[in-house]
KEKE-3310 file (N, C-alpha, C; in steps of 0.2 Angstrom, whole numbers, plus 5000, padded with zeros to 4 digits):
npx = (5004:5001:5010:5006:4993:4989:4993:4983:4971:4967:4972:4962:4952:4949:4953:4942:4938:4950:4958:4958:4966:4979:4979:4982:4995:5011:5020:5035:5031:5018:5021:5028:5020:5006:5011:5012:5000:4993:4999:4993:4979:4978:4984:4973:4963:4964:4964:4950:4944:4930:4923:4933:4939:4947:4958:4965:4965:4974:4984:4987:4991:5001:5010:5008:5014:5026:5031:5030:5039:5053:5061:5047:5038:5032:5024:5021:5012:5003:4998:4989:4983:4973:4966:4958:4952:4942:4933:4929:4917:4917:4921:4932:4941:4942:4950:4960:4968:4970:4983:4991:5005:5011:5007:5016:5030:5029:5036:5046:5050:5054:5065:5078:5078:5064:5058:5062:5053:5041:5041:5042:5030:5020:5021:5019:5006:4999:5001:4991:4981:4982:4977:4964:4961:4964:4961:4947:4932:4926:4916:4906:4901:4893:4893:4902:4916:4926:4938:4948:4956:4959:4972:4974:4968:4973:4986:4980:4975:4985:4995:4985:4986:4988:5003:5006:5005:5014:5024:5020:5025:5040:5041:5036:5046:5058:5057:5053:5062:5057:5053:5065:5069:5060:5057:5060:5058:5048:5038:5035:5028:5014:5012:5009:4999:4989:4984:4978:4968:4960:4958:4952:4940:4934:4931:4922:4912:4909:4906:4892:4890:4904:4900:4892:4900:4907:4916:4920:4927:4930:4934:4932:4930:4927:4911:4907:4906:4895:4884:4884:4885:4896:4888:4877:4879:4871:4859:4852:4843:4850:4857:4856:4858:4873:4878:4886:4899:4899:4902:4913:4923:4922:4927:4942:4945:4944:4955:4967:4965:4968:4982:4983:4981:4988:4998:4996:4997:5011:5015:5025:5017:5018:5019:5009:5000:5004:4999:4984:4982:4984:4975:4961:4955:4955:4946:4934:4934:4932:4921:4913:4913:4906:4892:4890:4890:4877:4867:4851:4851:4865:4870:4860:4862:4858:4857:4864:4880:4891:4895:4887:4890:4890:4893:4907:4911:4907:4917:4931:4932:4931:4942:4951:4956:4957:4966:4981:4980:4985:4974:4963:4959:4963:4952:4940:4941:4941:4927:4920:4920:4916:4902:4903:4891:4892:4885)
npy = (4994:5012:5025:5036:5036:5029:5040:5048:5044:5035:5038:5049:5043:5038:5044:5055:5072:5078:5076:5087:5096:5089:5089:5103:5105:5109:5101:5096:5093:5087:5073:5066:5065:5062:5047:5044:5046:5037:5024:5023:5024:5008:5004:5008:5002:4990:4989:4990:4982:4974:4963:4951:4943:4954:4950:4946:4952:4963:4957:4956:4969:4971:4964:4971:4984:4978:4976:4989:4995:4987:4982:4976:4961:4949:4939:4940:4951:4947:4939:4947:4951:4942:4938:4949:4957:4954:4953:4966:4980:4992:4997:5004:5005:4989:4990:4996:4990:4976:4985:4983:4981:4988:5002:5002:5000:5013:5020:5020:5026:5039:5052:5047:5053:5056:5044:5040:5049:5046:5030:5033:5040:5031:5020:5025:5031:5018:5011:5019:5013:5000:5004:5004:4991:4985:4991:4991:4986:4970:4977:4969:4963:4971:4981:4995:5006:5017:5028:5029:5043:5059:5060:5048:5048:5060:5056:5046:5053:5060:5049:5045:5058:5070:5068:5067:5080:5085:5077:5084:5095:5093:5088:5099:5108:5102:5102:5116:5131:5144:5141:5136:5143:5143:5139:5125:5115:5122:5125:5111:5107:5115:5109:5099:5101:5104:5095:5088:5097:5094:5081:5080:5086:5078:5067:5072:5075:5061:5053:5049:5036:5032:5025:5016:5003:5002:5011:5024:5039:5050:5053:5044:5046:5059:5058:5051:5062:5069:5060:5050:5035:5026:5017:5024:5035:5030:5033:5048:5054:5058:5069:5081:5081:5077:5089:5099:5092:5089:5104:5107:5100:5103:5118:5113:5109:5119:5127:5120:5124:5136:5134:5130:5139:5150:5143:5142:5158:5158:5154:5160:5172:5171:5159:5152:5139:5131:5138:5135:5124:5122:5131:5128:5115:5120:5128:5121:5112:5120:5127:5114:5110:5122:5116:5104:5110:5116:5107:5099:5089:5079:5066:5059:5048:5053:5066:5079:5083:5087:5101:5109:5104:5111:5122:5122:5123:5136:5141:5139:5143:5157:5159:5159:5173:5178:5171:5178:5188:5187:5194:5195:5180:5179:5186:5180:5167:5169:5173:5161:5154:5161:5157:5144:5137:5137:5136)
npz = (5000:4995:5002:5005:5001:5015:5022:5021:5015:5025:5036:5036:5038:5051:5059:5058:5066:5072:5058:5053:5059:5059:5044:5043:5047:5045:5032:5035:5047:5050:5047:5056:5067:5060:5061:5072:5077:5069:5071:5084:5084:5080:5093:5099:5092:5095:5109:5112:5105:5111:5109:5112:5125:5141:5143:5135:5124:5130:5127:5115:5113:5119:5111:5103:5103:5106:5093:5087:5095:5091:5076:5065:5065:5055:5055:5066:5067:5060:5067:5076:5066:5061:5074:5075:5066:5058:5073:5069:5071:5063:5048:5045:5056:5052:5040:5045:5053:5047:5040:5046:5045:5037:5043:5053:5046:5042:5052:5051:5041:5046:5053:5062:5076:5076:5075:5086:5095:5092:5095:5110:5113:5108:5119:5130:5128:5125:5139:5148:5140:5145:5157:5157:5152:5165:5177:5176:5177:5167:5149:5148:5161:5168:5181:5189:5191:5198:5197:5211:5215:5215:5209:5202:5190:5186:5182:5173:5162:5160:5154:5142:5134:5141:5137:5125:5119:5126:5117:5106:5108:5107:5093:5084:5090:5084:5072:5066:5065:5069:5082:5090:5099:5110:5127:5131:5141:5149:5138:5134:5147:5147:5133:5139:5149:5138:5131:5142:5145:5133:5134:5147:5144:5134:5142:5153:5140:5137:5148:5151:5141:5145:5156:5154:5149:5162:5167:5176:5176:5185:5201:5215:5229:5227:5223:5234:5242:5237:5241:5231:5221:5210:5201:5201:5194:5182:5181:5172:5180:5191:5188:5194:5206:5204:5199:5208:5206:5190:5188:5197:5187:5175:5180:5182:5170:5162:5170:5164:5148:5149:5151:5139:5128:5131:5126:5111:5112:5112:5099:5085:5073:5060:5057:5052:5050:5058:5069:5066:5066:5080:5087:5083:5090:5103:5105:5098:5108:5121:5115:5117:5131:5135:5129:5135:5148:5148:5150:5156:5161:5159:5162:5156:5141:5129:5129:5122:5119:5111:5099:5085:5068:5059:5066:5068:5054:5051:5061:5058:5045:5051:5060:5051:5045:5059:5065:5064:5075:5093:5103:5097:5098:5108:5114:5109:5115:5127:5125:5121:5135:5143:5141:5147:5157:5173:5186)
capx = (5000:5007:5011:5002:4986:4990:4994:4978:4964:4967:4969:4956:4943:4950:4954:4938:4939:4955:4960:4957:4971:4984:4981:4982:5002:5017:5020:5038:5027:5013:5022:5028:5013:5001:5013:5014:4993:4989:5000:4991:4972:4979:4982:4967:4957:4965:4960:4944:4941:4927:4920:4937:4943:4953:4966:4967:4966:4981:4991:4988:4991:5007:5012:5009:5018:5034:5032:5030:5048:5058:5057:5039:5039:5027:5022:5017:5008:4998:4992:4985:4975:4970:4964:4957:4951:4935:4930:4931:4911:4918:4927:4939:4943:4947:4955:4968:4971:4974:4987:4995:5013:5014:5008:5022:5034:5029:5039:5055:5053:5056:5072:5077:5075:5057:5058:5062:5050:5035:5041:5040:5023:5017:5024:5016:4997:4999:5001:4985:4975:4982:4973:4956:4959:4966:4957:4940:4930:4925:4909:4900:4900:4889:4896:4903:4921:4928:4946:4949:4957:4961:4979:4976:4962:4977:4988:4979:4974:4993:4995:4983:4981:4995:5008:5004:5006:5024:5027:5019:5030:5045:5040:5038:5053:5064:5055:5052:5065:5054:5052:5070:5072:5055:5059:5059:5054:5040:5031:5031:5021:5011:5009:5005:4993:4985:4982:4972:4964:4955:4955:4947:4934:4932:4929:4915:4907:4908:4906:4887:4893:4907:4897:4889:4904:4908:4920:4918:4932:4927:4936:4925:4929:4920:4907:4904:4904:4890:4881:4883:4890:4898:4884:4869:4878:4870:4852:4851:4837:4851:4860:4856:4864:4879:4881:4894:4903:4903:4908:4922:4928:4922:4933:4948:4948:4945:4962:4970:4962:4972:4988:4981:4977:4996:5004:4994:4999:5017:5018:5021:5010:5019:5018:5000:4997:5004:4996:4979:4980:4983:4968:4956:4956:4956:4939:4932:4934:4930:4911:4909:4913:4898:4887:4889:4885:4868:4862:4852:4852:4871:4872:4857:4867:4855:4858:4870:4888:4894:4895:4885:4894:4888:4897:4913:4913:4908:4923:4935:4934:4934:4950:4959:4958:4957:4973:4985:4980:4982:4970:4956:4959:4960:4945:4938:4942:4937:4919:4918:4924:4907:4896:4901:4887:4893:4880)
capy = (5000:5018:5029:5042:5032:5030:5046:5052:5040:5028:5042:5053:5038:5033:5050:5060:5079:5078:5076:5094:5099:5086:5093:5109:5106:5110:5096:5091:5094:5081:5065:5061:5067:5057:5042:5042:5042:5030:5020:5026:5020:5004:5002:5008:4998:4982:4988:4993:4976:4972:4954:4946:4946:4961:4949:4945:4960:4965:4950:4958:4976:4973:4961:4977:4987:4975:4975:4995:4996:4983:4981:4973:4954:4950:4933:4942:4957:4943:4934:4952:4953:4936:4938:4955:4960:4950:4958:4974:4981:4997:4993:5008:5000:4983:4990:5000:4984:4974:4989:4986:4981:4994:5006:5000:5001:5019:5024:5016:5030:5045:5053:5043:5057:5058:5038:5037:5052:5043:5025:5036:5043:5027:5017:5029:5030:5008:5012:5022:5009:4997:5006:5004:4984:4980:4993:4994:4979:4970:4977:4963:4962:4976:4985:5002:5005:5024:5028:5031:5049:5062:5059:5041:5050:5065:5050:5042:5058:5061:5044:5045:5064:5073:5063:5070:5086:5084:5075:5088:5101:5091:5087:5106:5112:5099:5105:5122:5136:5148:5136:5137:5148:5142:5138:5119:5113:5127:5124:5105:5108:5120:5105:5094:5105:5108:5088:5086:5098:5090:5075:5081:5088:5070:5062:5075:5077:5054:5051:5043:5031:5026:5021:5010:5000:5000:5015:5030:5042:5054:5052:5041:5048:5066:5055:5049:5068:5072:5055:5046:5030:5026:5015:5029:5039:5029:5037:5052:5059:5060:5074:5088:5079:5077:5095:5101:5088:5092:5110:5106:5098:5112:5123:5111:5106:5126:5131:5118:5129:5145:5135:5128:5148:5152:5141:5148:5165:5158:5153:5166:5176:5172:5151:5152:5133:5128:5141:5135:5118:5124:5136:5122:5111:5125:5133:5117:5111:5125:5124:5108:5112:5126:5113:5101:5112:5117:5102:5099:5079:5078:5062:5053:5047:5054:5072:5083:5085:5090:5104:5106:5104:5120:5129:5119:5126:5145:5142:5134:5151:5163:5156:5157:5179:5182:5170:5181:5193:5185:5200:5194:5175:5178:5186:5174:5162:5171:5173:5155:5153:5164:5153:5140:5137:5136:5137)
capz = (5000:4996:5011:5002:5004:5023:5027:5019:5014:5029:5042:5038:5039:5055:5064:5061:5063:5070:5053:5049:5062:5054:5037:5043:5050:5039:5030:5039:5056:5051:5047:5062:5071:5057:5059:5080:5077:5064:5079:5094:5084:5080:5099:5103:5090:5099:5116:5112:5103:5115:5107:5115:5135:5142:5144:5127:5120:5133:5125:5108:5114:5122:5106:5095:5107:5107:5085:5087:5100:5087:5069:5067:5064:5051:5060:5076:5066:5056:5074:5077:5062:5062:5079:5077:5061:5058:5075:5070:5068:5060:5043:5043:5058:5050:5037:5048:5055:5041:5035:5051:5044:5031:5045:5058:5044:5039:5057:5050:5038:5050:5052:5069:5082:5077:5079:5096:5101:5092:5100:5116:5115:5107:5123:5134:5125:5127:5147:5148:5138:5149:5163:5155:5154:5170:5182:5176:5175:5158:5147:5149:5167:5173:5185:5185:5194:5196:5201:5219:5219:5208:5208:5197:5184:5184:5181:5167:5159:5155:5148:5135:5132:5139:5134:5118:5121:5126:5111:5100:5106:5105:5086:5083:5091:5081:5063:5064:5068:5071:5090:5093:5104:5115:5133:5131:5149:5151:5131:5136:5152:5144:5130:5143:5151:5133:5131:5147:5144:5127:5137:5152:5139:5131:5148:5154:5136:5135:5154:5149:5138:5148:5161:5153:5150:5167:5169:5178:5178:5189:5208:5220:5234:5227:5224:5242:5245:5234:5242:5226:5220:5202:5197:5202:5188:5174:5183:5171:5184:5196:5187:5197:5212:5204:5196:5207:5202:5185:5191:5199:5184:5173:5181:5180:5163:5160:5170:5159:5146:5149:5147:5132:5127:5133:5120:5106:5110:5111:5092:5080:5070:5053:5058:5052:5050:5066:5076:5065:5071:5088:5089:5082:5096:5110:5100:5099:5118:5126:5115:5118:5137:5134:5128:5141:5155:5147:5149:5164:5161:5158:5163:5149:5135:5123:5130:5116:5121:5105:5094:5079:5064:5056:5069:5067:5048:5055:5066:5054:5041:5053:5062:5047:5047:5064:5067:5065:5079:5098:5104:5096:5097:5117:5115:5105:5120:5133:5125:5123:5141:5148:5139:5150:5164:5180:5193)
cpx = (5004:5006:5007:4995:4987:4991:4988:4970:4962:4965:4966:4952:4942:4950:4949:4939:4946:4961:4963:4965:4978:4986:4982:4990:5006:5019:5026:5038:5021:5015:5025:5022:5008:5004:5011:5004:4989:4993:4996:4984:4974:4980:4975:4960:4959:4962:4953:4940:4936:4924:4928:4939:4946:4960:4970:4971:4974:4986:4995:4991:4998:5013:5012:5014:5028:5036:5034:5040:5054:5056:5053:5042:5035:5021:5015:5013:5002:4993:4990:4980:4969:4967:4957:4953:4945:4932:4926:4922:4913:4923:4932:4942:4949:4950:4962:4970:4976:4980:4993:5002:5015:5011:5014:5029:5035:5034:5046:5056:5053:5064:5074:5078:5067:5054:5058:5057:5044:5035:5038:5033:5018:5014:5020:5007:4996:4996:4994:4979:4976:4980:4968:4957:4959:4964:4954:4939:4926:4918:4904:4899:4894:4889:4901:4908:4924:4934:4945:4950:4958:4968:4977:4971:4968:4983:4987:4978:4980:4994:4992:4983:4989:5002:5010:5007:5014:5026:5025:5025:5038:5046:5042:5044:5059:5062:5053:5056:5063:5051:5058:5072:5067:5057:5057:5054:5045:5035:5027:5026:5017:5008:5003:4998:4984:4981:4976:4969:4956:4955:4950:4938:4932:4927:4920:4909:4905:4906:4898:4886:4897:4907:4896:4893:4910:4913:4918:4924:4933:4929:4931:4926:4926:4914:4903:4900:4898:4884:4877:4888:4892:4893:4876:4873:4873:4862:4853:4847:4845:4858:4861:4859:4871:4881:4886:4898:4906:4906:4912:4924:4928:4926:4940:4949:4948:4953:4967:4970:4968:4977:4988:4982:4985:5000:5001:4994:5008:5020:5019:5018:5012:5019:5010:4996:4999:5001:4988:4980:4983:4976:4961:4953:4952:4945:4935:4929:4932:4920:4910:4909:4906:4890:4887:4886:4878:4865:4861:4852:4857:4871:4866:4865:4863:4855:4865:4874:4892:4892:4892:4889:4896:4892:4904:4916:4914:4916:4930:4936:4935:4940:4956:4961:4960:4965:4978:4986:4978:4978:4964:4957:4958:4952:4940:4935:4940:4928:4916:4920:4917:4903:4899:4897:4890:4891:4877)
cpy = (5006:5020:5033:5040:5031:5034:5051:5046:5038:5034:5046:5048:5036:5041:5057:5066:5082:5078:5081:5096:5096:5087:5099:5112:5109:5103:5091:5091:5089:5076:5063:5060:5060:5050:5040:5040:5039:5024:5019:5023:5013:5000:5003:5005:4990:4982:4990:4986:4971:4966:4950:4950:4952:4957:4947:4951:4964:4963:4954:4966:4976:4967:4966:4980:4985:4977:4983:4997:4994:4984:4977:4966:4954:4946:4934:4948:4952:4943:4942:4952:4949:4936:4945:4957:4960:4952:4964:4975:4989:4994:4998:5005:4993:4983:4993:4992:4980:4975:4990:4983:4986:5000:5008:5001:5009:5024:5023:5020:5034:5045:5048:5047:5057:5051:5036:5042:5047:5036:5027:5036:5037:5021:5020:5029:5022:5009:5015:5017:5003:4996:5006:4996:4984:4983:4993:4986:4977:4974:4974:4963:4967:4982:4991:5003:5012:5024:5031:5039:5053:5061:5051:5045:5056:5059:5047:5048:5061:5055:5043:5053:5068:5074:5067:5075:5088:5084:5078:5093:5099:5090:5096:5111:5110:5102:5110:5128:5143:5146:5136:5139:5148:5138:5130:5115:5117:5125:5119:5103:5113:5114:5100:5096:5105:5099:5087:5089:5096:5084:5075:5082:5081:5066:5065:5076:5065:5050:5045:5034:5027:5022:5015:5004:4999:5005:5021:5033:5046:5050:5047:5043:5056:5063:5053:5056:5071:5064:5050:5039:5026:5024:5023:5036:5036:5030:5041:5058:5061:5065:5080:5087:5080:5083:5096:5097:5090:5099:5110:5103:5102:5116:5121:5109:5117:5130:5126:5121:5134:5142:5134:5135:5149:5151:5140:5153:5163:5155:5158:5167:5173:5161:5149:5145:5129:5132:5137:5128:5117:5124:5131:5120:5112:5125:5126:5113:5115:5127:5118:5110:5114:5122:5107:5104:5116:5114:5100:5090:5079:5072:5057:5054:5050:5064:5075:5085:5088:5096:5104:5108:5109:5124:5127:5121:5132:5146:5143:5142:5156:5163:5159:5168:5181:5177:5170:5186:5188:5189:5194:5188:5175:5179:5181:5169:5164:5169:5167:5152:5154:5159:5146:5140:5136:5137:5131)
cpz = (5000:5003:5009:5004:5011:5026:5025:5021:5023:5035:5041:5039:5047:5062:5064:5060:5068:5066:5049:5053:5061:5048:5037:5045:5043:5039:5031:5045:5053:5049:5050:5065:5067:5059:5068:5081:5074:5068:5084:5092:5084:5088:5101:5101:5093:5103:5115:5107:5107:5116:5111:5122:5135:5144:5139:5123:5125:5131:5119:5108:5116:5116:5100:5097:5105:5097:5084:5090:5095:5080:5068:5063:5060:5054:5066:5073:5064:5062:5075:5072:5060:5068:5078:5074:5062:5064:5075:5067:5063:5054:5040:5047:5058:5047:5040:5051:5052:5037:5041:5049:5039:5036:5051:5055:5042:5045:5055:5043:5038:5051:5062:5077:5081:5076:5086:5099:5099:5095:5109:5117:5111:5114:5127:5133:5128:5134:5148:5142:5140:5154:5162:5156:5160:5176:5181:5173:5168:5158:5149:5157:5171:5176:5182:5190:5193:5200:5208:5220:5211:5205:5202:5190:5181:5179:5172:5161:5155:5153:5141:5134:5133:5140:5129:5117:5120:5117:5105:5101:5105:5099:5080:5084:5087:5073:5061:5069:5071:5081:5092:5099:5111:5121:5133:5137:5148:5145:5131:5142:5150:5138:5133:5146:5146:5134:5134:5149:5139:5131:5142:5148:5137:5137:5151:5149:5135:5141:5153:5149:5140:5153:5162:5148:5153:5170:5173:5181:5183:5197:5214:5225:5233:5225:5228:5242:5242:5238:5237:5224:5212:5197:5196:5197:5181:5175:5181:5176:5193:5194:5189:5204:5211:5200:5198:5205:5197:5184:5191:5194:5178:5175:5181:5174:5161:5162:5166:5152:5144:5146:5139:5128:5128:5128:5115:5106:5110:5102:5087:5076:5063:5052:5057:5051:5055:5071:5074:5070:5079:5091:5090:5089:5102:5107:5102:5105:5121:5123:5118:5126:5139:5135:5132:5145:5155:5150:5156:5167:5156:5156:5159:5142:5129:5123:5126:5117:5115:5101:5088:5071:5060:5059:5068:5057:5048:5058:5063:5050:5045:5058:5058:5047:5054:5069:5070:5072:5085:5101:5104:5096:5105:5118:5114:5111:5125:5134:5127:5129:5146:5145:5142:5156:5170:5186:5191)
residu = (UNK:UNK:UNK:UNK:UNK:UNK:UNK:UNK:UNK:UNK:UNK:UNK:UNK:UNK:UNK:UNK:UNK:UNK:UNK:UNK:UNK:UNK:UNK:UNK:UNK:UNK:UNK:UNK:UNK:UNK:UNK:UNK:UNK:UNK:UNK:UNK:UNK:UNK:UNK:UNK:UNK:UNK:UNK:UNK:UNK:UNK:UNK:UNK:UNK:UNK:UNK:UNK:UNK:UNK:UNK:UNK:UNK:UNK:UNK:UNK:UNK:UNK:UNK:UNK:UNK:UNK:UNK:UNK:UNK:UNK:UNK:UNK:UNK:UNK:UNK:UNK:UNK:UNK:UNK:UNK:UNK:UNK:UNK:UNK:UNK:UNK:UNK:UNK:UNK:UNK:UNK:UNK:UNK:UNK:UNK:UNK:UNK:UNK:UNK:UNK:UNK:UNK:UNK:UNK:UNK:UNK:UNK:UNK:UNK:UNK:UNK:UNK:UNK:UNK:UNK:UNK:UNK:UNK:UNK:UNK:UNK:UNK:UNK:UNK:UNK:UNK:UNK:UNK:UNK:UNK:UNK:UNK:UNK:UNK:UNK:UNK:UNK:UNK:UNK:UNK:UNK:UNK:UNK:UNK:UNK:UNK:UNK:UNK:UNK:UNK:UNK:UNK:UNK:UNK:UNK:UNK:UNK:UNK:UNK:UNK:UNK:UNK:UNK:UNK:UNK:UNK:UNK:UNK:UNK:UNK:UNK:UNK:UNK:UNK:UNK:UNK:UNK:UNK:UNK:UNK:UNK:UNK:UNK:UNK:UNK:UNK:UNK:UNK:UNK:UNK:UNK:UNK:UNK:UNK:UNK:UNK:UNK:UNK:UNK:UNK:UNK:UNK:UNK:UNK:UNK:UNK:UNK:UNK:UNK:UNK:UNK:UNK:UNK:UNK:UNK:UNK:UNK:UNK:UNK:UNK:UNK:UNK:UNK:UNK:UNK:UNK:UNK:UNK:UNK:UNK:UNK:UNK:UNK:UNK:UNK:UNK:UNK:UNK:UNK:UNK:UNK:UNK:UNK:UNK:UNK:UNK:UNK:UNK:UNK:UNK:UNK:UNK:UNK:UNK:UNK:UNK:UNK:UNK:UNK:UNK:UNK:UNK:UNK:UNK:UNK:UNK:UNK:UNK:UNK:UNK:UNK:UNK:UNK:UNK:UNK:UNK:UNK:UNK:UNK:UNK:UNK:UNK:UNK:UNK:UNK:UNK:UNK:UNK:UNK:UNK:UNK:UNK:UNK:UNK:UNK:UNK:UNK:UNK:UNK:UNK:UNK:UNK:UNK:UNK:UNK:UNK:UNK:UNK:UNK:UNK:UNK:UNK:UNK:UNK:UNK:UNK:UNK:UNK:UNK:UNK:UNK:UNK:UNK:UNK:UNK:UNK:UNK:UNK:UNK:UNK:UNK:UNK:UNK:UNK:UNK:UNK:UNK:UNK:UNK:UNK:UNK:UNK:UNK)
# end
């Protein structure tokens, strides 16, 4: 299969609108990045393979992992997609699977610093989907298990999300001179920052659904305190019990936010396709934010956590003039900041 066709066809079917923010890079800043996350689905279309065990799927996950680390075996890619594939109800899905030794081989044509960071941030993503097998009990069982403190939800939140972050700005620092000079330490805590923010966002806009296979990110002990228990999330009616809840995490995903907002004003003005695929993101999360906390039955799965698409194309054109100017981009952010509910 061409690379071309896998840096396009494959991952836009598989990556969503996501997609837009990867077409939007400079194009020796989006093939690491594309490559590290047409890796990262592959992982997570194995963990997420819910027709076989969680310790199966951990066999396979940490069999991709070792082919990812080394140069891939063909043998030991096969038993994944022999195992896998035919699972798959989604058939972008099966196909990323099927294409998984020409997507494993596409790392092996990175220059090899940006080999080892995508190994890294590959490595790291695995670890965070190995904390959804092996804490949280299977689908099929029923039950609904939430992490004990904040400290493990902070925890995992950097393994899949802002992880990331890091390894964005390490990608951007190596490919574009115009980052040179940016304070290394401080962009990538500020990356990290940016991550768990859209993660945090993921978790309160999908908190529902994740319920209802058994998960509940959301700290158990602020739970007691609201005199709730992980399962008595998946009562829609008992959404107005658990408001502060979503407050308090509304306000923490929002000061993750600011950093998020901090390192798009540190990119310059004349880097107009790396600050877009910044802005994106930020714009996007901080609606969808908005639109959660409307909702006075957060917790139904039928209740609208998402942005409507229409405004995600409104958004998308007027980005592209108002870009240039952080002013108005803050403002921008602000606005969308007051339109989160918080009472």
């Amino acid at each position: 299969m061409e690379k071309s066709k896998l840096l396009t066809d494959i991952l836009q079917s598989v990556s969503r609108s996501f997609y837009l923010t990867l077409r939007i890079l400079p194009v020796n800043i989006r093939e690491p990045i594309s490559v590290a996350y047409l890796l990262a689905r592959v992982a997570d279309t194995i963990a997420d393979t819910d027709a076989i065990a969680a310790e199966k799927r951990l066999h396979y996950l940490r069999l991709f992992q070792k082919q990812v680390m080394e140069m891939p075996n063909e043998k030991s890619l096969q038993e994944i997609v022999d195992n896998l594939s035919e699972q798959q109800t989604n058939k972008d899905e099966q196909y990323l699977l099927k294409s998984i030794h020409q997507v494993c081989m596409l790392l092996y044509g990175l220059w090899p610093d940006d080999q080892a960071r995508v190994k890294a941030v590959v490595a790291t993503l695995i670890q965070g989907m190995e904390i959804d097998l092996t804490y949280f009990p299977s689908e099929k069982e029923g039950a609904v298990k939430a992490f004990k403190t904040e400290f493990e939800l902070d925890n995992y939140i950097y393994h899949v999300a802002g992880c990331v972050g890091g390894f964005w700005t390490e990608v951007v620092m190596a490919h574009e001179p115009a980052l040179h000079d940016w304070n290394k330490k401080h962009n990538i805590n500020l990356g990290i920052n940016f991550g768990k923010a859209l993660q945090l966002t993921n978790i309160l806009r999908d908190l529902p659904s994740d319920l209802r296979i058994g998960r509940c990110y959301l700290p158990d002990y602020e739970l007691i305190l609201q005199g709730l228990k992980p399962d008595m999330l998946l009562k829609s009616e008992n959404s107005c019990k658990a408001r502060p809840l979503l407050i308090a995490w509304l306000q923490t995903t929002i000061n993750y936010y600011a950093d998020a907002q901090q390192y798009f004003t540190e990119v310059p003005r004349h880097c107009f396709r790396l600050r877009l695929s910044v802005l994106w993101p930020i714009l996007i999360g901080l609606a969808t934010l908005a639109e959660i906390s409307k909702s006075e039955r957060w917790l139904d799965p039928e209740s609208p956590g998402k942005v409507a698409r229409r405004w995600v194309y409104g958004m998308l054109l007027c980005s592209i003039p108002l870009s240039f100017s952080n002013r108005l981009v803050v403002w921008w952010m602000n606005w969308l900041r007051r339109k989160i509910v918080m009472v």
